[in-house]
Structure formats: structure tokens, C-alpha cells
C-alpha positions in Angstrom: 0.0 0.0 0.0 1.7 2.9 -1.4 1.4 6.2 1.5 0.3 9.6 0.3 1.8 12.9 -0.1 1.6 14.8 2.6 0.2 18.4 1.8 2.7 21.4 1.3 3.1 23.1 3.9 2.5 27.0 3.9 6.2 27.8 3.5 6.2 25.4 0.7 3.9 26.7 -1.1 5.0 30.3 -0.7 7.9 29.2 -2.1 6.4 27.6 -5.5 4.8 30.9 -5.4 7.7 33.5 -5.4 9.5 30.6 -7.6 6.6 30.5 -10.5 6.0 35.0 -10.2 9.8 35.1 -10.7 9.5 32.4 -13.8 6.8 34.3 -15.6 8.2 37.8 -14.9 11.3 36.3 -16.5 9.5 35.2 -19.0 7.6 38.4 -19.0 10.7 40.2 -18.9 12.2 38.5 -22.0 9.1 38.7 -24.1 8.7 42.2 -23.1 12.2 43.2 -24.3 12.2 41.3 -27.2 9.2 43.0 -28.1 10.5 46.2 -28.1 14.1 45.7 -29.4 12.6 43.8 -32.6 13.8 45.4 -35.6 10.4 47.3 -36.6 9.3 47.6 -40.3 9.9 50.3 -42.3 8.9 50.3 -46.1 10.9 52.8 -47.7 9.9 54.2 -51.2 12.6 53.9 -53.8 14.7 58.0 -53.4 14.4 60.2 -56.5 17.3 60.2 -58.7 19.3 62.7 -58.5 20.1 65.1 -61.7 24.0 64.0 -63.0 25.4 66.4 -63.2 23.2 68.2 -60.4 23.1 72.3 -60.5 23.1 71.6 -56.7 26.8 71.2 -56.7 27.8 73.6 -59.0 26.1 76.2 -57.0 27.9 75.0 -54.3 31.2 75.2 -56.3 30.5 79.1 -57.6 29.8 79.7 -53.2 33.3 78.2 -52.8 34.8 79.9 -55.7 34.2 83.1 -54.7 36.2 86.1 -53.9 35.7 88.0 -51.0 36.9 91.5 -50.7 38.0 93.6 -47.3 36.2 95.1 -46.4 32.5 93.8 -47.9 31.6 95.8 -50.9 27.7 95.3 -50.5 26.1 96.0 -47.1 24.4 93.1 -47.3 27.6 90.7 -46.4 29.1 93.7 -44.4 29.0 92.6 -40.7 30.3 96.2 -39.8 28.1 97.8 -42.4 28.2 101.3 -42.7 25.2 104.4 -41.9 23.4 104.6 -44.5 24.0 107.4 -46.9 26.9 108.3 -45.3 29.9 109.5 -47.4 31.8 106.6 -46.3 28.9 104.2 -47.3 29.2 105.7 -50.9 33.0 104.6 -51.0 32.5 101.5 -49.3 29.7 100.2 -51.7 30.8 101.8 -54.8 29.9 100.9 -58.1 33.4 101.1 -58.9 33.9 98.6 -55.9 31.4 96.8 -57.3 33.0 96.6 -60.6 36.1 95.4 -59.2 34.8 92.4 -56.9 32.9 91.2 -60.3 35.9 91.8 -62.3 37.8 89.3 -60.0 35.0 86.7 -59.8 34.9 85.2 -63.1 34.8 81.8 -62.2 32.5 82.3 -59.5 30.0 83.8 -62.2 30.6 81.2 -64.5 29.3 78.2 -62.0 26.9 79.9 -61.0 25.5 80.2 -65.0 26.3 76.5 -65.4 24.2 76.2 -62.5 21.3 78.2 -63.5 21.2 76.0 -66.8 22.1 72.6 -65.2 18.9 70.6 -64.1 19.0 71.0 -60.0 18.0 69.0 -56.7 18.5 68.4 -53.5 21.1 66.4 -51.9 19.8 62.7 -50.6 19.6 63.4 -47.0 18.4 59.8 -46.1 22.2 58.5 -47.1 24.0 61.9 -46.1 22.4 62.8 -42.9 24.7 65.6 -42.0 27.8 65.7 -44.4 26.1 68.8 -46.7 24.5 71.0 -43.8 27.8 72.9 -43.1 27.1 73.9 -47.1 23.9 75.9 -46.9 25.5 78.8 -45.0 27.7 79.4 -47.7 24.5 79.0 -50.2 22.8 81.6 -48.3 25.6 83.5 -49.0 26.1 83.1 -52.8 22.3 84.3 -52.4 23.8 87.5 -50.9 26.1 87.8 -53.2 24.4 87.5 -56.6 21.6 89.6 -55.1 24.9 92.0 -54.5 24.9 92.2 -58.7 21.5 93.1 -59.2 22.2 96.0 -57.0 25.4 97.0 -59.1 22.6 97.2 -62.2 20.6 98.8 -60.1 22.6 101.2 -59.9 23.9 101.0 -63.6 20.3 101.9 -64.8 19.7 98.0 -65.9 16.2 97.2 -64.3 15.8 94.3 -66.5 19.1 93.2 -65.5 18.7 93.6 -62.1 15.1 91.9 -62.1 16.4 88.7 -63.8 19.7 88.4 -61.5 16.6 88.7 -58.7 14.7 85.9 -60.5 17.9 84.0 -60.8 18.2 83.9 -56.9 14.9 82.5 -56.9 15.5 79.6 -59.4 18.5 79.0 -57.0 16.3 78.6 -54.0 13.9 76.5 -55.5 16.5 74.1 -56.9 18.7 73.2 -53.8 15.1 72.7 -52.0 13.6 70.4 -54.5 13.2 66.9 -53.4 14.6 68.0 -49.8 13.2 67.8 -46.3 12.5 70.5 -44.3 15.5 72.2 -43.3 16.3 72.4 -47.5 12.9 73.9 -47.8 13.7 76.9 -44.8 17.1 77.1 -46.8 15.1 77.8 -50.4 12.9 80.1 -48.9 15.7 82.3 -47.0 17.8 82.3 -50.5 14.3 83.6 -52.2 13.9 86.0 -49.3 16.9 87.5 -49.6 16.8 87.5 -53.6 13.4 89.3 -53.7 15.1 92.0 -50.9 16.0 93.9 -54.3 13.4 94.6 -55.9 11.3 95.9 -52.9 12.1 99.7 -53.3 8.4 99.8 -54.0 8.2 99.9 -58.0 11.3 101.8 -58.2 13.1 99.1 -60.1 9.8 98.1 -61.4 8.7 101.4 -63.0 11.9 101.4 -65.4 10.8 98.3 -67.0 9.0 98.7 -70.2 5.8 96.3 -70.9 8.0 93.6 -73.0 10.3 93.2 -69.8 7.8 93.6 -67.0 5.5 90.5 -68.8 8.9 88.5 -69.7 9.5 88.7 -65.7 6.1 87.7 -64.8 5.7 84.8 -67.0 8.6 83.7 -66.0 8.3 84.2 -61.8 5.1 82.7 -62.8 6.8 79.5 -63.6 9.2 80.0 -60.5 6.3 80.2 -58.4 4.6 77.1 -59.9 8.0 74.4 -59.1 8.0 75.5 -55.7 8.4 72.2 -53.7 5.0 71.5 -52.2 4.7 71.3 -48.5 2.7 67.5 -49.0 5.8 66.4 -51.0 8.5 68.2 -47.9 7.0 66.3 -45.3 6.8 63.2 -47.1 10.8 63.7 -47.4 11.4 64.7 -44.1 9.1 61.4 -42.8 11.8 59.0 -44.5 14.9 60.7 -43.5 13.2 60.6 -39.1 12.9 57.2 -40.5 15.9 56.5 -41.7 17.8 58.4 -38.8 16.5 56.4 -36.2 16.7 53.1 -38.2 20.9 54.3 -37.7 20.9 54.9 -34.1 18.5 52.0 -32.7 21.6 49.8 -34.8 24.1 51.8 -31.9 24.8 50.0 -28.8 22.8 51.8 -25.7 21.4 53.8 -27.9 18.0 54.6 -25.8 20.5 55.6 -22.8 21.3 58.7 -25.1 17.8 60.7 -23.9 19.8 60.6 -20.4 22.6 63.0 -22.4 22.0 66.2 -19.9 22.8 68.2 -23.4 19.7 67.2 -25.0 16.1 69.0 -24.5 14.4 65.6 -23.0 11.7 65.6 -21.0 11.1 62.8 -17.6 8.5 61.0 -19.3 10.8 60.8 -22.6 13.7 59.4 -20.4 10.9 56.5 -19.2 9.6 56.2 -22.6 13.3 55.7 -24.0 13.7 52.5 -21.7 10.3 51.2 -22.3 8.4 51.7 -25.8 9.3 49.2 -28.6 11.4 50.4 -31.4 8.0 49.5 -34.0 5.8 51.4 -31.5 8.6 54.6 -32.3 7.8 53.9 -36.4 4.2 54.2 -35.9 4.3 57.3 -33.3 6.6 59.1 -36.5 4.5 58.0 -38.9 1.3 59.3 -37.6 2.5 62.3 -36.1 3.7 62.7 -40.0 0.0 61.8 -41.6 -0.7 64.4 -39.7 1.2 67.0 -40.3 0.4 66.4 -44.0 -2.9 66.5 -43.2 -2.8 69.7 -41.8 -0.4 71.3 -44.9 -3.3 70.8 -47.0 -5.8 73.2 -44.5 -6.1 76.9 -45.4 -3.6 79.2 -43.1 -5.8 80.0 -40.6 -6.8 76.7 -40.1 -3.4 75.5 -39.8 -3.3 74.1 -36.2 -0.2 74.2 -34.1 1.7 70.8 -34.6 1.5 68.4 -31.3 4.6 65.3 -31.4 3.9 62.4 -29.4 5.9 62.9 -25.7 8.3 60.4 -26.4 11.3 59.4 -28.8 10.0 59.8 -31.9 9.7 63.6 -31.4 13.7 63.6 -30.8 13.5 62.5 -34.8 11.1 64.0 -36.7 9.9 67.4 -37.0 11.5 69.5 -35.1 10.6 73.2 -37.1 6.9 72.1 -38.5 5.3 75.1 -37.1 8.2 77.2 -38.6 7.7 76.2 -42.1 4.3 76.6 -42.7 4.8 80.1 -41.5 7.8 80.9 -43.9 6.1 79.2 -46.5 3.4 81.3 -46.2 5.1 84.3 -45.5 7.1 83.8 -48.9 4.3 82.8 -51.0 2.8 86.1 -50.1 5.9 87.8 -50.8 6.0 86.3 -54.4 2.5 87.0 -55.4 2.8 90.4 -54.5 5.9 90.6 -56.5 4.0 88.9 -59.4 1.6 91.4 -59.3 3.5 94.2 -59.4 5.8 93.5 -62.5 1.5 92.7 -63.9 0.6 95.4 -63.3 3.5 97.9 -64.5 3.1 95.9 -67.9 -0.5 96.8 -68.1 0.5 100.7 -66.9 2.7 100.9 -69.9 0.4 99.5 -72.2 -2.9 101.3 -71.4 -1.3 104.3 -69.6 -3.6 103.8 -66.2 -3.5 100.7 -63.7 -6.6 98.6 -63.9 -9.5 98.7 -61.9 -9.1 95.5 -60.3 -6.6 92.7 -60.7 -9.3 90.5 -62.3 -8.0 92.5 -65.7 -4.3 91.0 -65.2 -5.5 87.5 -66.3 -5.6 85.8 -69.2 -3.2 88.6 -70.7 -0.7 89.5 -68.3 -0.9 86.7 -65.8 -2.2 83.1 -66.3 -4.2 83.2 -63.2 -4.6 85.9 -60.5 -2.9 84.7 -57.2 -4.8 84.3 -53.9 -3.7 85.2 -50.7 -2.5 82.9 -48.6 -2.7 84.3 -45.3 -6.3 85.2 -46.4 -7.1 81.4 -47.0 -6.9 82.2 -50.4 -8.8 85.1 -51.2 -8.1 87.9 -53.1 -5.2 90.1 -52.2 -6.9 93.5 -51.8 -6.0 96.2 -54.6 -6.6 99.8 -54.7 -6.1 102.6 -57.0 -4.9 106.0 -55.3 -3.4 109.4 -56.5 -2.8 107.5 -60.1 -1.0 104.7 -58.2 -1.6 101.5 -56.5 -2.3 100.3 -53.5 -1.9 95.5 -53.2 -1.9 94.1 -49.7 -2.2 90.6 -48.2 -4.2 90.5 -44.8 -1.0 89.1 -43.3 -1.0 86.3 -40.2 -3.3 87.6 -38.3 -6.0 86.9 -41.2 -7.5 90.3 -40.4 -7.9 93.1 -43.3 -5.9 96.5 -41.8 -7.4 98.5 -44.7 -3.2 98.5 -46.3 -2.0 99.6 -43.0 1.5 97.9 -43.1 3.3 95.5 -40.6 6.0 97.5 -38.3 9.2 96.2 -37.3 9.7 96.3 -33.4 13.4 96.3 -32.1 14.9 96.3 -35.8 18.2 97.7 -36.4 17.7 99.9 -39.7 20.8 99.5 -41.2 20.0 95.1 -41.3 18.5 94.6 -44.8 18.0 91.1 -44.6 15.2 90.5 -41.8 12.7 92.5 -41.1 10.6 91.4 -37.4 6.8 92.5 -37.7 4.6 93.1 -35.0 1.5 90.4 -36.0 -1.0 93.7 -36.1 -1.2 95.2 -39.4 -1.0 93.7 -42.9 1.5 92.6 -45.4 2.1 95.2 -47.9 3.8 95.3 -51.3 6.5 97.5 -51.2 6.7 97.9 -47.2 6.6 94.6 -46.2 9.2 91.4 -47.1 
């Protein structure tokens, strides 16, 4: 007669117990973290091919070619730049100075018209992360610098001149953006910033052109204006480089101890959500805060809504000036229409002797279509006729119509020429406002 077990004693089975909570939280454990450390999936579209050869580096080549004279011979590059309209301004920023630096910067001038003529795009950013950034500064200043030669035919008496060497900035802008993320696009827009900087001595420049030249520069700011990268396609860019950045630094040993680097802005709850959310759950959280955004690009201005990350990792990759660009894209689409509208307009002047009553007569003649107003969530920009002149205004970021009463810097140094700060009250003006 075989004897029975004897029942487990408390102890005993306190012990199974601890011993079978420690199993499955080892178990737990393992699961957990092999969950999260799983290499997530990322389908990535097939990159744009690049232009060979690509204007991109040939503009980058004129920026290194250049000469640079001491001191500066345009105020705009002069970090000590002189009071305006003083005697020693004159001398500094001569024509004759400016004769000379162009004289000297042959090969300069000639990348930069192999360039112009070359088809142009954007670096690949998803395979060069960082290696081209350091270039944009000096891209920003071969804007500076060819918007330095339209001065000089400013002051030659060469409007047309001067208005295509603006125009030609432009192209540059659009070019080294195209097929870029969003830093590229901030980049385009400052180089078409400070391009257009020229030409807004309100319709000084502009009322030298005769009707041939003004409608030549329209049509062809026109077409400028239509290969604009589109915000949609500049998000969609920016989504696969996040992407492709993290997919380098989850391959790094410790990589998620790198939100506890007292250098970077990361939050508490990032620092927990760096030890604990799975790498695929970081994909999705980029990839909706990306939808998004996109979604929100395609809203009117006003309707725009600031743009929310989730709090953890993926906001360390993705997106970091969102709300910036839609601002400066704005702000520079405004800019451009405006611009359109005037070189319209002076063709129409010439050719009927009086402005037109409303810009609805620009279009189909002078202008393909009339341009909306961005700010204004694309209705009209508002157009007056005054004292045998014009009046054009957008209703600028505040979405409210001023009646023309323009935007006024605050705490702006008046001898700076390349940013202007506005006060938000007031409206975006052509001729006052860039």
C-alpha cells in the first residue's frame, strides 16, 4: 500500500509561489524586451534620382569659388556695415567697388550660370544625414552675393538686368530645395527672401521696365512660383529621413541611454519612454504624427493648427521646425504673389497708360491666373487705386484686413536689410513689407 503525499506546507507553497511569479516575470521580462528591441518595419519608397550632373553642386562650387573682398563691398555681407547714406557708405559700396569684386569673380560667375542652366535637386539626406549642412550657410551667402549684382545694375540703370539676377536667386532657391526635407525647404525660402530683398524699393526698379520686360519677368516668376516644392511632397521627405535616422541609431549600442545626455532637451517622461516603448511602436508614433502633419499642410492658413509630437522618442527625430515652415512658406508665398503682381501690373501701366480697376483685368493677358492670398485662406489680395497709383496688400498672419496699414518692425536695427521682425498687427504690404 503505497502512502500519500503529505500536503505542502504553507512555507512550501510560498515558495512555489515566489518561484513561479519570478519564472513568468522572467518570462515576462524576456518577451517584453524582445518586443520592443525587434527590428520594426519600415517600407521605404525607392529616393528620387538625383540630376547627374546636379546644378546643386555647382552652385555649391561658384559659393566656394568666390572672392571676398576687405572690407565687404555690399552691405548686405558687411558685418560692420556702414550708416546709410553716409559719405563713407558711398566709398564702401561703390559701383566702382562693385566693378572690381565682379571683375575678380569670373569663375565664380561662370558656375553659377552653369548652375542656372544645369537641371538642379537636392542632396539625398536619407544617405547623407549631415555631411552637406555645413554647405547651406555658404548657399545663403552666394544668395547674398548675386543679389549684391542686381544692386550694381541697379545702380547701372539696368532694371531688366537687375530683375532677372533677382529671379535668378529665386530659381537658386527652388532648386537646392527640390526633393529635400524641411531644413532644405527653410534654406530655399531664406535664399528667395533674400533675392526678392532687391526689388522691394516699392516699383522703383519696377517702373523702369517697359511692358516687354515687365510681362517677360512675370511669366517667367510665374513658372518660378509654380515648381515651388509643395509642402505634402516636404513632409513626405522629411518622414523617411526621421525614419531612416532612427533606423541608424537603434543599430548603436545603448542607444535609448542617449535621452539621459543632460545636453539634450528631454523631458522625464521621454527618459521613461526611452527604456520602455518598442522600437516599432517609435515607427508608428513618427508615422502618424507625419499623416498628420500632411494633413494639416493641405488646410487653409488660418486653419493650420499648431503641430503636437507624441511625448516620447520619436519627437527627438522627426519634425522639429513644423510650425516654422508653414509660417515661412506662407510668408514667402505672399511675398512672391505680391511681386507677381507688381511686374502685372507695370506691364498693363505701360500698355494702357492707367492701372486697372481690379486685378481680375491681369488675367488671361498678363498673368495666367490671378494669385490668392495665402494668409487670407486664399482670397483675393486687396488692390486699390490711389493718387494715379496702387495700392496691393495681403491680410498678413493675423487673417484680419488692416485697410493697407502695413506690418511695423519692433526692435529692428535699420541698417540690417536682410530680416525684417513685424509686430503680427497690421497687414503685409507690397513695397513695405518682405
Amino acid at each position: 500500500m503505497s502512502k500519500s503525499k503529505s500536503p505542502l506546507s504553507r512555507s512550501e507553497k510560498s515558495l512555489y509561489a515566489v518561484s513561479a511569479a519570478a519564472v513568468s516575470l522572467f518570462i515576462g521580462f524576456a518577451l517584453f524586451n524582445s518586443s520592443r528591441n525587434s527590428d520594426p518595419q519600415i517600407n521605404f519608397p525607392t529616393p528620387v534620382t538625383r540630376p547627374k550632373p546636379n546644378g546643386y553642386n555647382f552652385y555649391v562650387a561658384a559659393a566656394k569659388a568666390t572672392v571676398r573682398f576687405t572690407p565687404e563691398h555690399d552691405p548686405m555681407s558687411d558685418t560692420n556695415m556702414l550708416t546709410i547714406g553716409s559719405p563713407a557708405y558711398k566709398q564702401r559700396y561703390s559701383l566702382a567697388r562693385r566693378k572690381a569684386w565682379m571683375k575678380v569673380n569670373g569663375k565664380m560667375l561662370a558656375l553659377f550660370q552653369k548652375a542656372k542652366q544645369t537641371p538642379t535637386m537636392s542632396y539625398d539626406m536619407r544617405e547623407d544625414f549631415s555631411g552637406n549642412k555645413g554647405k547651406f550657410g555658404i548657399l545663403r551667402q552666394l544668395a547674398r552675393d548675386n543679389t549684391s549684382i542686381a544692386r550694381m545694375y541697379q545702380m547701372e540703370h539696368r532694371p531688366f538686368a537687375a530683375a532677372q539676377t533677382v529671379l535668378d536667386g529665386m530659381q537658386m532657391g527652388n532648386g537646392i530645395s527640390k526633393n529635400g526635407t524641411v531644413l532644405n525647404r527653410l534654406v530655399g525660402i531664406a535664399i528667395i527672401a533674400i533675392s526678392r530683398s532687391a526689388l522691394e524699393d516699392f516699383n522703383v526698379t519696377i517702373n523702369q521696365l517697359n511692358a516687354s520686360e515687365a510681362k517677360t519677368l512675370a511669366t517667367r516668376l510665374e513658372t518660378i512660383i509654380a515648381n515651388q516644392p509643395k509642402f505634402k511632397d516636404v513632409l513626405e521627405e522629411e518622414r523617411w529621413v526621421s525614419l531612416r535616422n532612427f533606423q541608424r541609431i537603434m543599430k548603436q549600442a545603448g542607444w535609448r541611454s542617449f535621452s539621459s545626455d543632460p545636453t539634450m532637451d528631454v523631458t522625464w517622461s521621454q527618459r521613461l519612454a526611452a527604456q520602455i516603448i518598442s522600437k516599432q511602436q517609435i515607427v508608428n508614433n513618427i508615422n502618424r504624427s507625419f499623416d498628420e502633419a500632411i494633413t494639416q499642410c493641405k488646410l487653409p492658413y488660418s486653419q493650420c493648427k499648431t503641430f503636437n509630437l507624441p511625448d516620447d522618442l520619436s519627437k527627438l527625430f522627426s519634425l522639429q521646425p513644423i510650425n516654422g515652415i508653414r509660417m515661412n512658406e506662407a510668408r514667402s508665398n505672399v511675398g512672391l504673389d505680391l511681386l507677381l503682381l507688381r511686374l502685372a501690373l507695370r506691364a498693363y501701366k505701360v500698355e494702357n497708360g492707367i492701372y486697372p480697376a481690379s486685378l481680375s483685368a491681369l488675367a488671361p493677358k498678363y498673368l495666367k491666373t490671378i494669385p490668392t492670398d495665402d494668409y487670407g485662406d486664399y482670397n483675393p489680395y486687396f488692390y486699390r487705386l490711389k493718387n494715379g497709383n496702387f495700392e496691393l496688400w495681403s491680410v498678413g498672419a493675423d487673417g484680419k484686413n488692416d485697410n493697407g496699414k502695413p506690418l511695423t518692425r519692433q526692435n529692428a536695427n535699420p541698417n540690417f536689410q536682410v530680416s525684417d521682425v513685424f509686430q503680427e498687427d497690421g497687414d503685409f504690404v507690397a513695397g513695405k513689407n518682405r
